[in-house]
N, C-alpha and C positions, 0 to 999 in steps of 0.2 A: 456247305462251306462257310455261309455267315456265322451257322452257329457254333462251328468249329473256330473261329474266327473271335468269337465274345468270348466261348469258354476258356480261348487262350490267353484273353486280356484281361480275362476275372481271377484265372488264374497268377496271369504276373501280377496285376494290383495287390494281390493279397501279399503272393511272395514282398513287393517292395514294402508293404504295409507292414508286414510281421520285421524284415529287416532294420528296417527305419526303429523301429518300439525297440527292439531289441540290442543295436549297436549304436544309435544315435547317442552321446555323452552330453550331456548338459550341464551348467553350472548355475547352481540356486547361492543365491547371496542373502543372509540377512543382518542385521547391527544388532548384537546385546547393549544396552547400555545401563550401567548402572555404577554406585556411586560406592559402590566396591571393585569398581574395576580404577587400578592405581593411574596415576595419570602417566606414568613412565610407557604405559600398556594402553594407552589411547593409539586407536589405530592397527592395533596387534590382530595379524589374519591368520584364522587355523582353518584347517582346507581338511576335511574331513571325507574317509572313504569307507564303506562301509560293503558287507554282503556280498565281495569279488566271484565267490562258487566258481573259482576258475575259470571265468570267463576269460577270454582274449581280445583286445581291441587292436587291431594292426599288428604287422610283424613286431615282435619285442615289446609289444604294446605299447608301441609309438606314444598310439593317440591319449590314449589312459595318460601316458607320465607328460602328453606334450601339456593336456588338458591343466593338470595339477601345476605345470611349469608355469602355465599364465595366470596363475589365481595369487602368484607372489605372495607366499606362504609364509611366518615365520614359523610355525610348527605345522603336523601333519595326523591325524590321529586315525587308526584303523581301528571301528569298533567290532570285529568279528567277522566270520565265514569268509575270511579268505580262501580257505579251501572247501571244497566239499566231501561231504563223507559219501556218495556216491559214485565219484569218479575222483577218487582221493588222488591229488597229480602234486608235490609240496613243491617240486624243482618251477612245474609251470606258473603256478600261485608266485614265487620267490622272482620271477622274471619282471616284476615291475615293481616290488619294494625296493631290490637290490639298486632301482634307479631312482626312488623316492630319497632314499637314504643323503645321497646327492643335491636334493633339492632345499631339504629343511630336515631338521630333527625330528624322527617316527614313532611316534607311542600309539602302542595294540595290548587292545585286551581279545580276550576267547571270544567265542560262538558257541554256538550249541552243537554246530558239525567241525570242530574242531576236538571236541569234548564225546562226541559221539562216533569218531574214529578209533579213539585210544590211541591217540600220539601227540599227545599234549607236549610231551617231555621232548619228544624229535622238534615239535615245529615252533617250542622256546626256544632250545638253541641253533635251531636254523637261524633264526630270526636276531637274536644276540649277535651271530658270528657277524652277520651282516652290517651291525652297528644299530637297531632297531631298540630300545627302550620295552620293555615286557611289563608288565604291570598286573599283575597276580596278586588282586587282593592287598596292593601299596597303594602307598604315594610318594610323592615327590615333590619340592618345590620348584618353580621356576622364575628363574630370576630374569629378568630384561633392565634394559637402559636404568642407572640410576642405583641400583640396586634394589629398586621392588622386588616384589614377590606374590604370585597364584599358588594356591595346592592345586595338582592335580591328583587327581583320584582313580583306580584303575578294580574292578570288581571283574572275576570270570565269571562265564554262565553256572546258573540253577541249575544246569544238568547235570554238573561234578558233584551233584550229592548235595550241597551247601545252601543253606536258604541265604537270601537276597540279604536280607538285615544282618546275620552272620559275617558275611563278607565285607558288610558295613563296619561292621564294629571293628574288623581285623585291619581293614583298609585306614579307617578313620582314628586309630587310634593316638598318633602322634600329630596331628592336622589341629594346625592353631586355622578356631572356628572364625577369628575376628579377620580371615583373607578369604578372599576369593575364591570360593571353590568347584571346579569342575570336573563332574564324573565321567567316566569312559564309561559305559557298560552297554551288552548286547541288547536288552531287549526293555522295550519301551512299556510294556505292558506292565511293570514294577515301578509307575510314576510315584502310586502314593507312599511307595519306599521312599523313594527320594526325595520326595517332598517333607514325608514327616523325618528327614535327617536332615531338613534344613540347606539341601545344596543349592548351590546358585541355580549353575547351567549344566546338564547334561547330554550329551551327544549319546543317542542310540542308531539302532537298525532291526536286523531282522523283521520288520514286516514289510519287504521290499513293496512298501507302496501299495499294497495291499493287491501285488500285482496284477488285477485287472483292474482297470478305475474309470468308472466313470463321470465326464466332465460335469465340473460342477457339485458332486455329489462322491467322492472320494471312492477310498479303494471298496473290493470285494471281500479279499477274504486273508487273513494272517496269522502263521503263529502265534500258540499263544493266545488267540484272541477269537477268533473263529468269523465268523460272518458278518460284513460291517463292521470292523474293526473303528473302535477308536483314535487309535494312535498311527498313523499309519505313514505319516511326511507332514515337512514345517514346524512350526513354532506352538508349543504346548505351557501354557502357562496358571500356576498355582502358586498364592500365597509370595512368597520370595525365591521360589524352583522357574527356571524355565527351562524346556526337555525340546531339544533339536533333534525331529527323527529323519534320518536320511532313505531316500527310496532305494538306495543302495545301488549295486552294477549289474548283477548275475541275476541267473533263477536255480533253484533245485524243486524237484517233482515236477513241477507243472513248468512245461519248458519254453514260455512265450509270456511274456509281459502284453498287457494291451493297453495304450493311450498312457503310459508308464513309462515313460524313457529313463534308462541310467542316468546316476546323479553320481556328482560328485557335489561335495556342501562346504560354501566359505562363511566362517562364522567373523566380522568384524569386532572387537572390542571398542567400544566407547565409554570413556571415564565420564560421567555423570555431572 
């Protein structure tokens, strides 16, 4: 009976164990600062989501948009795998931008299981209908208080055919270099792209934290990157690039994060 007794508490500890890694949402905050960020933009908070793969956190995914509601956002940026191309669901994915939309202005680039579906073309204008910002290979500027101005920058995944620098060139083409400039793109493992085009700040994902991670000593294993990954969460810095990679929400293939909690990422701007 005792031992039936342990097995049953080894067994729930695990279950709360794997639960807790898996639906706990956390919020990582850090400050860029720099003397390219305009003073009008001193203060300017982008709350970044990243790697959703469908997950769900509370009915209508409460907790997800209450999470994002407290980080008083003035923009919101999604850098891919909103959806999965394993248990492709775009209405369930759509069930928590549709309420981001509400909170601050949404700009999304691709993934690579957004790309590896073949419905790029449905889940652009899903996403437009919504009121969402698409960013395929553009930019755009954004104006705040004063009439300053950031480029943002928006590149899809390598997996549409298109090498990384490609997309740079298409993206970058009308981007006065003398502002500020911030890339959206999925995967972090293309730093020295980024670096050698000069970008400020980049927000990535896809290596959800290298989903197993061990304390102290970082993730296990990531796209793209393979074992002991580099790039994997936090603050990544080269030259005049700094690259923010998000451990992101979900998992796809290996269906359990460990010592990994979902992230949602607040980027502060401070002007220099």
């Amino acid at each position: 009976m005792k031992k039936l007794l342990k097995l049953g508490f080894l067994i729930l500890g695990i279950y709360i164990f794997l639960y807790v890694n898996n639906n706990w949402i956390v919020t990582t905050e850090h400050i860029y600062e720099s003397e390219k960020v305009p003073e009008s933009f001193d203060g300017f908070r982008i709350t970044q989501i990243s790697d959703l793969h469908d997950a769900v956190f509370g009915n209508n995914q409460e907790r997800l948009v209450e999470k994002v509601r407290k980080t008083h956002p003035n923009v919101i940026f999604i850098t891919g795998d909103v959806i999965d191309s394993n248990r492709y669901n775009l209405e369930q994915s759509l069930v928590a931008v549709r309420q981001l939309v509400d909170i601050a202005e949404v700009y999304y680039v691709i993934g690579n299981h957004e790309v590896a579906i073949n419905q790029v073309d449905e889940i652009y204008e899903a996403m437009r209908e919504i009121g969402v910002h698409v960013m395929p290979n553009t930019s755009v500027t954004l104006k705040h208080k004063g009439g300053e101005s950031i480029s943002l920058i928006g590149i899809e995944d390598p997996l549409n055919g298109h090498e990384t620098q490609e997309m740079l060139n298409w993206a970058m083409s009308k981007v006065d270099k003398e502002r500020l400039m911030i890339l959206l793109a999925h995967r972090p493992e293309k730093f020295n792209t980024y670096v050698a085009n000069g970008i400020d700040l980049v927000f990535a994902g896809h290596a959800h934290g290298g989903q197993i991670r061990f304390p102290g000593l970082g993730g296990l294993v990531a796209p793209g990157q393979g074992f002991f990954p580099k790039y994997t969460a936090g603050l990544y810095e080269d030259g005049q690039t700094t690259m923010n990679v998000s451990r992101g929400l979900g998992n796809s293939g290996v269906p359990y994060r460990i010592f990994n909690l979902p992230e949602i990422v607040v980027v502060e701007l401070k002007a220099e």
